[in-house]
C-alpha positions in Angstrom: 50.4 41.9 107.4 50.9 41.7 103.6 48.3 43.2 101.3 50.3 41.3 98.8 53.7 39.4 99.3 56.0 40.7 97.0 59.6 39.2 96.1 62.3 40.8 93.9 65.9 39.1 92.6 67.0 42.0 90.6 68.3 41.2 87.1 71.2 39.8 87.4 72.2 37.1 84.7 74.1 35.0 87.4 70.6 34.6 89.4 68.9 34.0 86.5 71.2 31.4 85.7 70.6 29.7 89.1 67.2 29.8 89.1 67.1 28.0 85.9 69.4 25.2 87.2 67.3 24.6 90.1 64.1 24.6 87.9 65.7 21.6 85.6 66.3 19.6 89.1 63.2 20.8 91.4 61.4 18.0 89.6 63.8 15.2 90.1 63.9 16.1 94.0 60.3 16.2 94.7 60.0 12.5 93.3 62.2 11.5 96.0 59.3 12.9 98.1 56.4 11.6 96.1 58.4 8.0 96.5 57.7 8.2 100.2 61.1 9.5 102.0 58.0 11.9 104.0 55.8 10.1 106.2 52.1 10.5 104.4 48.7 11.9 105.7 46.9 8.9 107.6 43.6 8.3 105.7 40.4 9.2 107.1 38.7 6.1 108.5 35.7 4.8 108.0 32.6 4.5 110.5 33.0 0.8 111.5 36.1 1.4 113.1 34.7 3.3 115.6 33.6 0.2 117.5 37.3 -0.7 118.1 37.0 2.1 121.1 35.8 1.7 124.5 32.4 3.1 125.5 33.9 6.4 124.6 33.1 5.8 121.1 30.3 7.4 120.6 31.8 10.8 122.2 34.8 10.7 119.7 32.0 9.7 116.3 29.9 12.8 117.5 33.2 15.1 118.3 34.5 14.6 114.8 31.1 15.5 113.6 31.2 18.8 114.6 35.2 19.4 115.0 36.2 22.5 112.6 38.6 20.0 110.3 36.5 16.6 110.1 39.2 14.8 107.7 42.0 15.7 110.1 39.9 14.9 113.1 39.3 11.1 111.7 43.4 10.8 110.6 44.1 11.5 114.4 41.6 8.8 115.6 43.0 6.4 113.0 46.5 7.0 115.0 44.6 6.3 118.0 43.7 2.5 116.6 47.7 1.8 115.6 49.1 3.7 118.8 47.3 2.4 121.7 47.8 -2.0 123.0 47.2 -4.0 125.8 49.6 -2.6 127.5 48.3 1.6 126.5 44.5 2.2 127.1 42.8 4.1 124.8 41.3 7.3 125.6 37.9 7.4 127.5 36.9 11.0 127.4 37.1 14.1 125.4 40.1 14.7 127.9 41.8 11.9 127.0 41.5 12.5 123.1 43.1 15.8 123.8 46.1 14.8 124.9 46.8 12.3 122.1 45.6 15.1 119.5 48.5 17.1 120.8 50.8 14.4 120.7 50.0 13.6 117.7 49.9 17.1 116.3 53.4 17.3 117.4 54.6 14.3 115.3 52.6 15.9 112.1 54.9 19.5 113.0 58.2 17.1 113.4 57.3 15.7 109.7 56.7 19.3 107.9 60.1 20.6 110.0 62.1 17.6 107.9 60.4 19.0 104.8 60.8 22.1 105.2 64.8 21.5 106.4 65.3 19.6 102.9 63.7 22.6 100.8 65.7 25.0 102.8 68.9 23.0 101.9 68.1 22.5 98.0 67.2 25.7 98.0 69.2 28.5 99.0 67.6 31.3 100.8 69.2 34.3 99.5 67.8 33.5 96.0 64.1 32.9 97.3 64.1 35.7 100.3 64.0 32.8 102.7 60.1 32.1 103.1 61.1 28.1 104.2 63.8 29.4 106.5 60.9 31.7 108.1 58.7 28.0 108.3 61.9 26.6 109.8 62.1 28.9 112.8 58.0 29.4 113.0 58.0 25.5 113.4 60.3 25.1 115.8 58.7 27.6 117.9 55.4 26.1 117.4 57.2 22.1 118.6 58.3 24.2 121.7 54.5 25.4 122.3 52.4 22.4 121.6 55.7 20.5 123.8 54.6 23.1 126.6 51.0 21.2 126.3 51.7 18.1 126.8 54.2 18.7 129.8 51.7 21.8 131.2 51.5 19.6 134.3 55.0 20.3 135.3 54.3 24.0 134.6 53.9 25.8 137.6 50.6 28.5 136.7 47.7 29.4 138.1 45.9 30.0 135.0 47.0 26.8 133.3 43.8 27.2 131.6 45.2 30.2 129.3 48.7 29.0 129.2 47.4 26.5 127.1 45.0 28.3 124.8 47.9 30.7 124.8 50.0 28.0 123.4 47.5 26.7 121.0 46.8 29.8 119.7 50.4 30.6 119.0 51.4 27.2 116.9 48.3 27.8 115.3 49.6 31.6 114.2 52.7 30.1 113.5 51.3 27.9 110.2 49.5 30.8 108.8 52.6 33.0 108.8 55.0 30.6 107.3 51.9 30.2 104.2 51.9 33.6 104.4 56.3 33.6 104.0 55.4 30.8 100.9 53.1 33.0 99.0 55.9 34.4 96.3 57.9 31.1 96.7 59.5 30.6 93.3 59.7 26.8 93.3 56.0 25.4 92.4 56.3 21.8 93.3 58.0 22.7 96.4 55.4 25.1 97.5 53.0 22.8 96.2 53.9 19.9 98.9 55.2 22.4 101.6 52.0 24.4 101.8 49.9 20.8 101.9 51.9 20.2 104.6 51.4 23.3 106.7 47.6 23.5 106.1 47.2 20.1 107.1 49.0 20.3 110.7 46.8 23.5 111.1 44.1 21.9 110.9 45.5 19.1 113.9 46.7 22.3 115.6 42.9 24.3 115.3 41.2 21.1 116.0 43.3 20.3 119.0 42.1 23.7 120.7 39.3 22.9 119.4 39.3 19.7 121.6 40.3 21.6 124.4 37.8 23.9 125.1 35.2 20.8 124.4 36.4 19.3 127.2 34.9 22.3 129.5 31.4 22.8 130.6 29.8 24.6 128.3 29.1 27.6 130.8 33.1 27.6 131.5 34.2 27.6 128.4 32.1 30.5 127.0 33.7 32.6 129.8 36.9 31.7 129.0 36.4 32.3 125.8 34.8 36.1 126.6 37.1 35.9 129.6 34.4 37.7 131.7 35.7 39.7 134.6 32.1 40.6 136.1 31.4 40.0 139.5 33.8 41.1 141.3 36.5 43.7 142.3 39.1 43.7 139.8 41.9 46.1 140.5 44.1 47.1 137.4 47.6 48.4 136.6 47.5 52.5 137.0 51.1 52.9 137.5 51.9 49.1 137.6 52.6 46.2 135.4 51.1 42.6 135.1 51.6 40.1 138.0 53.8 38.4 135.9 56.5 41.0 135.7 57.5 40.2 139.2 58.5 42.7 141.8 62.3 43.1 141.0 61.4 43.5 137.0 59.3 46.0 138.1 62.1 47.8 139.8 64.1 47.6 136.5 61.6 49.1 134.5 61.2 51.8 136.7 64.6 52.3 138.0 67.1 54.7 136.7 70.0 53.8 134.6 72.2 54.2 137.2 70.7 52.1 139.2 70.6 49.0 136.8 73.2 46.3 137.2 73.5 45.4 133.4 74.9 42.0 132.0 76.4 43.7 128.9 76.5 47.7 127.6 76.8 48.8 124.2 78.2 51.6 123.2 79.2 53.3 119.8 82.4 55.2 121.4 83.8 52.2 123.0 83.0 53.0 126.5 80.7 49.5 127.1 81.7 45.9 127.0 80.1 45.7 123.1 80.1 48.1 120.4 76.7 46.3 118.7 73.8 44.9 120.3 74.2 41.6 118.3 77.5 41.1 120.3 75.9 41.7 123.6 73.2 39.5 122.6 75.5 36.7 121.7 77.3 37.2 125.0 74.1 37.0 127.1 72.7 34.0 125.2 76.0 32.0 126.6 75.6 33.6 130.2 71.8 32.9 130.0 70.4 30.3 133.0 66.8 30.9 133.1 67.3 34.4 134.6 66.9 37.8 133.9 69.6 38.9 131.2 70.0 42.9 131.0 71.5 44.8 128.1 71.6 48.4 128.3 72.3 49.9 124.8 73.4 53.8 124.9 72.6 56.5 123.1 73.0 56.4 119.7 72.1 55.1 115.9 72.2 51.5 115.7 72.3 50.0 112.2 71.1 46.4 112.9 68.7 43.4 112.3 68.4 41.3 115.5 66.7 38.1 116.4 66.5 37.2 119.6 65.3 33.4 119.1 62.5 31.3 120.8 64.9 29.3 123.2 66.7 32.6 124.2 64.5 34.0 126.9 64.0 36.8 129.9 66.4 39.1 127.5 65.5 42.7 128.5 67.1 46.1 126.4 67.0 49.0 127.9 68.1 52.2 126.1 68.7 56.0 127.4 65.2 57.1 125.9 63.0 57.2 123.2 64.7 59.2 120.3 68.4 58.5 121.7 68.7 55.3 122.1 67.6 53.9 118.0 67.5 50.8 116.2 67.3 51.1 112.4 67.1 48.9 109.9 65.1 49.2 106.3 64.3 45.7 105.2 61.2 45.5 103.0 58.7 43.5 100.8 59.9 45.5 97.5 63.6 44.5 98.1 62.8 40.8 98.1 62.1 40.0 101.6 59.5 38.1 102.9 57.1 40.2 105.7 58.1 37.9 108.8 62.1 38.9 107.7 61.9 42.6 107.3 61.8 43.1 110.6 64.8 45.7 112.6 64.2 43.7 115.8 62.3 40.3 116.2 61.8 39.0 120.0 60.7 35.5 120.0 61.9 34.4 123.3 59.3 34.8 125.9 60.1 36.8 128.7 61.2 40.1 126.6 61.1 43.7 127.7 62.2 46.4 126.5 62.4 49.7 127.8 63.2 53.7 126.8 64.2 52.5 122.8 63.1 53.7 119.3 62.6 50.5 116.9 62.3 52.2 113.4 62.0 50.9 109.5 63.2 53.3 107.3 62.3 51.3 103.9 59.5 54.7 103.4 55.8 54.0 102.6 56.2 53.3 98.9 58.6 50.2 100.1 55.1 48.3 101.5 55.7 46.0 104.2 58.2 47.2 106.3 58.2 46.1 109.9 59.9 48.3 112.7 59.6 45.4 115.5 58.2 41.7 115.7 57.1 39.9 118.9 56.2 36.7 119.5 57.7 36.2 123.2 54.7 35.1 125.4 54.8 38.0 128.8 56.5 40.5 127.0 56.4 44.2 127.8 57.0 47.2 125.7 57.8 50.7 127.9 58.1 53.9 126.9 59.5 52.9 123.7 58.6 54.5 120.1 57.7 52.0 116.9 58.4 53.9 113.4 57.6 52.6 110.0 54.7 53.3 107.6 53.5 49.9 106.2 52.8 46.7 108.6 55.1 49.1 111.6 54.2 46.6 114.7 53.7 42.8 114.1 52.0 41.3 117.5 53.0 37.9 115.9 51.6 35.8 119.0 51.3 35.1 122.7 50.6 37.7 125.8 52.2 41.1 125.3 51.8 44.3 126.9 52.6 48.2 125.9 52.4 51.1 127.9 53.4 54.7 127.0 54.7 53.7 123.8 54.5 55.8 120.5 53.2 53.5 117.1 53.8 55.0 114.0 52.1 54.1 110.7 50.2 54.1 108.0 48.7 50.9 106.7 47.9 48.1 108.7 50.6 49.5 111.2 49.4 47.1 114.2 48.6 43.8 113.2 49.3 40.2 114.1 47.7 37.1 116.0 48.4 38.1 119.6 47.0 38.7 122.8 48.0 42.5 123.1 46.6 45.3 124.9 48.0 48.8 124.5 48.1 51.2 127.9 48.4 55.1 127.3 50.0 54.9 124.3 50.4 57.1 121.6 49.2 56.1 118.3 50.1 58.1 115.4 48.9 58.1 111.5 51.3 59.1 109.4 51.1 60.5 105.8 50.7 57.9 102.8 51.5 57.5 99.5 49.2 59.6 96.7 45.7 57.7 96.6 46.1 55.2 99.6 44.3 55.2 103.0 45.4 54.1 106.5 44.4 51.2 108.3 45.5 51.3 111.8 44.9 47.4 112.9 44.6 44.7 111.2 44.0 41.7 113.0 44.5 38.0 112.3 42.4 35.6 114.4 41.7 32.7 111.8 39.3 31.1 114.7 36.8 31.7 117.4 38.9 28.9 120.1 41.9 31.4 119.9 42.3 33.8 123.5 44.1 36.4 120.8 43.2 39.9 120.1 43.8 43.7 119.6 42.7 45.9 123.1 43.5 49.8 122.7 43.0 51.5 126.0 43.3 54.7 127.2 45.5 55.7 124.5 45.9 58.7 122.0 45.1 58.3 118.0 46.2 61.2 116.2 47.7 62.2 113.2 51.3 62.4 113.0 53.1 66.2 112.1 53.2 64.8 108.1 49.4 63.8 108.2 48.1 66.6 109.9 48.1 69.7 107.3 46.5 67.2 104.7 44.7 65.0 106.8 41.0 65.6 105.1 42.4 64.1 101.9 43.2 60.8 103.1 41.2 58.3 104.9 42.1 56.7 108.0 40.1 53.7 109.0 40.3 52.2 113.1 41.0 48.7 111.7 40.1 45.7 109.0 39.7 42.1 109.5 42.7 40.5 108.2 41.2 37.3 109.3 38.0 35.6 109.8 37.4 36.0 113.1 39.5 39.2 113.7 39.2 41.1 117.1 40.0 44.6 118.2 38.3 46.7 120.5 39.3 50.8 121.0 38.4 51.8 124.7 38.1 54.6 126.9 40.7 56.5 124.4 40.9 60.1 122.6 40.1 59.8 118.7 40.9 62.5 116.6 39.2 63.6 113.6 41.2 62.2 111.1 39.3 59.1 111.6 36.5 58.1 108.5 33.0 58.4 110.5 32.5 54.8 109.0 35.0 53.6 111.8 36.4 50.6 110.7 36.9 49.5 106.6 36.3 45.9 104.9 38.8 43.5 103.9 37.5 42.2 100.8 33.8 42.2 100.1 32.2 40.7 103.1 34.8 38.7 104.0 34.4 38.1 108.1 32.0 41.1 108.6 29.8 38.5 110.7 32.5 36.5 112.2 34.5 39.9 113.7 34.3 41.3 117.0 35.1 45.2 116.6 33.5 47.0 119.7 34.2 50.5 120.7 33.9 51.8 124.5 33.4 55.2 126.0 36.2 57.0 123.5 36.1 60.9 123.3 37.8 63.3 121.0 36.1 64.2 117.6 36.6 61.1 116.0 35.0 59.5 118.7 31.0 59.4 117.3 29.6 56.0 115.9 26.4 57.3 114.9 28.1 56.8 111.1 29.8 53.6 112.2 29.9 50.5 109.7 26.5 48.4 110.7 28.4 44.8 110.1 26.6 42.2 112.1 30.3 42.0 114.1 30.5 45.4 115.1 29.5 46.7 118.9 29.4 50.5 118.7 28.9 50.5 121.9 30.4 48.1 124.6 28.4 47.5 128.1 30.6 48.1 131.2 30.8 44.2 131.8 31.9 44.0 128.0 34.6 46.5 127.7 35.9 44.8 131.2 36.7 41.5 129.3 39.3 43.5 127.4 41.0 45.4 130.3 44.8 43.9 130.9 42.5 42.2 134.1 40.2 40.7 131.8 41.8 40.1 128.8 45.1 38.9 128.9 45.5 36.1 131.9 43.0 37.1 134.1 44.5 37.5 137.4 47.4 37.0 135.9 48.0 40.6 135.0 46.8 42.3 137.9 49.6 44.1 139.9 51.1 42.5 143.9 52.2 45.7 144.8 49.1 46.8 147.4 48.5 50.1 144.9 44.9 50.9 145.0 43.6 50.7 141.1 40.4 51.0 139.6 38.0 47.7 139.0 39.7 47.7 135.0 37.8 50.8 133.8 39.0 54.3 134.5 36.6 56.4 136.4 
């Protein structure tokens, strides 16, 4: 999560020549665009045409009233006028509406895609560190989710309820990272018209979700949106993994490697069927039919970047063991590249796990953003794995993810992202930064209050790392800070040491979303533990109830039932003890 996008060419005369050339023409191009080859923004409608609707009409005039994006609310209607005939009724509830605010969302993504395809043609990436390529694949994966709405009746779930806040939630995440990819983008006019473009279909996005949880009781939706757990028995994981990780994932995660039937092996002295993980990946993408897909990488240094793209999913990596098994790669913010594209190892694809790796950035903490591993694969798990870099380390990007008995490593903003995550007995480890700068352990980026996402710590470790530790009274560490407006992170039941500021948790900017955040903190121990000098911000809890801290547990949080375990194993009700 960038403090501050930064974007370096380096000096040579040859880009500087480029640049110029594309400067003269960017002009001529974007009158092409003016002239109308881009479908335009419908105009807001007036009042009057509200009586063109059934009796519904008063239900859509009041909706739009109070949606979160009023303008984009009235476009959509307006579509609703041209689009439905004798032959299509129009919509008769708030139910109704929803579906054709997705629909229509989905045409207003299709139309920024074709923009953002022409910029990334007249533009080439390598000169601009490739922020409209990063829109490019962040759109397409947001046209997969929102296409998940409007089919979620095929879906076989039995929370269909999340899926699609789930989904929601991530296209919405999607348009704030590629603005965030734009911020250094060197063309004007194209930035100009591209971020338009984006902030507009996040507004049909966030007023779609917003749509969707109108259409629910009031009652159900403000339990869904706290995802309330009390009143019942709720058994938790203990030795297990979510429901979702069904029973013969479960055996690969836990089995030895011996035991693993692998689809490809990499190995640096030639004894697997690949010598890089790329290969194997490549290999496994053509082999891939909905299934499990299993790549076990060896011991050893691998110097890589890998994608593993939205439509490739179920890929699992399993390595020999935290430390000997190691991906590397040293991308950065200072070098040019854009936060989203620094990353060693991105899993997009829902459906990843992996399992016994190191994922490390070794760009150093003067480098700034730096990021070790990216997920945005909806049901992913992260196992015994260890996550190095100093700067923006772990980027929860979006969707349902799970960690247990991993090792983060960091120094500023080191977890961060639009997620649902919860972190099981982890370690979580501060490490030393530049002269002058504190540390900032989460930093996360829900931009409103419909989204399911959010940061849950449990049972885990924070401690300073072996660099930190001699000199850790001269810098301060802070729990979190709200990257976003309605940021949400919540440290339970875990050992804090003392290298943590008494304050707790540190602002963003003045006091940007110190109302709007939910920060809550839950029977934690260790001596940075106290809150009695906790930050007194109106969206700070120092001190969850049971029935509170229970909304956040893998049971309450992230899918409901969802993510309890099938394997009989008696577990506690989602608190330990």
């Amino acid at each position: 999560m960038p403090i501050s996008s930064r974007s370096k060419l380096g000096n040579n005369s040859w880009v500087v020549l480029v640049l110029s050339v594309l400067v003269t023409t960017e002009i001529l191009f974007f009158v092409g665009l003016a002239a109308g080859s881009l479908p335009a923004t419908t105009a807001p409608i007036s009042s009057s045409h509200f009586s063109k609707f059934s009796s519904g009409d008063n239900i859509f005039s009041a909706y739009c009233k109070r949606a979160p994006h009023k303008a984009a609310c009235e476009s959509m209607l307006s579509s609703v006028l041209t689009t439905t005939s004798t032959t299509t009724a129009p919509p008769q509830t708030l139910a109704d509406l929803f579906d054709h605010s997705v629909k229509y969302s989905m045409g207003q993504a299709h139309s920024v895609r074709a923009l953002a395809y022409k910029l990334s043609l007249s533009y080439p990436g390598n000169l601009i560190g490739g922020g409209m390529n990063d829109c490019l694949e962040l759109l397409e994966d947001s046209l997969d989710q929102l296409s998940k709405v409007v089919n979620r009746e095929n879906t076989p779930s039995t929370s269909i309820d999340d899926d699609v806040r789930t989904w929601l939630s991530a296209a919405l995440t999607n348009q704030a990272a590629c603005l965030e990819s734009l911020e250094n983008y060197r063309f004007k006019v194209g930035k100009g018209v591209m971020d338009a473009k984006a902030q507009n279909l996040s507004h049909f996005i966030s007023n779609s979700l917003n749509l969707y949880m109108s259409t629910k009781p009031k009652e159900e939706a403000k339990q869904s949106s706290t995802r309330s757990t009390t009143g019942g028995r709720r058994k938790m994981l203990s030795e297990d993994f979510p429901t979702w990780v069904s029973a013969a994932e479960r055996k690969l995660l836990q089995a030895s490697i011996g035991e693993i039937e692998a689809n490809a092996v990499v190995a640096k002295d030639g004894s697997g069927t690949h010598g890089s993980i790329g290969e194997a990946l490549e290999l496994v993408a053509s082999l891939a039919d909905g299934g499990r897909t299993v790549i076990h990488v060896k011991a050893g240094t691998y110097r890589e970047n890998l994608n593993i793209p939205t439509k490739q999913h179920n890929v699992m990596l399993v390595g020999d063991g935290k430390g000997l098994t190691v991906i590397v790669g040293d991308k950065n913010s200072d070098d040019g590249w854009t936060t989203f594209q620094t990353a060693t190892v991105a899993a997009m694809g829902d459906g990843f796990i992996a399992r016994d790796i190191t994922f490390v950035n070794t760009a150093g903490p003067a480098k700034h953003q730096a990021v070790a591993l990216r997920v945005g694969s909806d049901k992913s798990v992260i196992f015994r794995c260890s996550i190095l870099g100093y700067q923006d380390t772990l980027y929860t990007l979006s969707k349902r993810q799970f960690y247990r008995e991993t090792d983060i490593y960091g120094t500023v903003d080191f977890i961060f992202g639009n997620s649902v995550a919860v972190f099981q007995n982890c370690g979580i480890y501060v490490r030393k930064p530049v002269s002058g700068q504190d540390n900032f352990i989460t930093a996360q980026g829900r931009s409103s209050p419909d989204e399911n996402t959010g940061i849950s710590i449990h049972n885990c470790k924070i401690e300073a790392a072996s660099d930190l530790a001699p000199v850790q009274s001269k810098f301060a560490t802070y729990l979190g800070r709200p990257w976003k407006q309605y940021s949400r992170t919540v440290i339970m039941q875990s050992s804090l040491g003392g290298l943590i500021h008494q304050a707790g948790w540190s602002p963003w900017s003045g006091s940007f979303a110190l109302k709007t955040l939910y920060y809550g903190e839950y029977m934690n121990s260790g001596p940075g533990a106290s809150t009695s000098g906790r930050v007194k911000w109106p969206g700070y809890h120092s001190s969850l109830t049971s029935a509170e801290a229970q909304t956040f547990t893998v049971a309450g949080f992230i899918a409901g039932n969802l993510w309890l375990p099938s394997t009989g194993v008696s577990f506690d009700s989602g608190l330990l003890g």
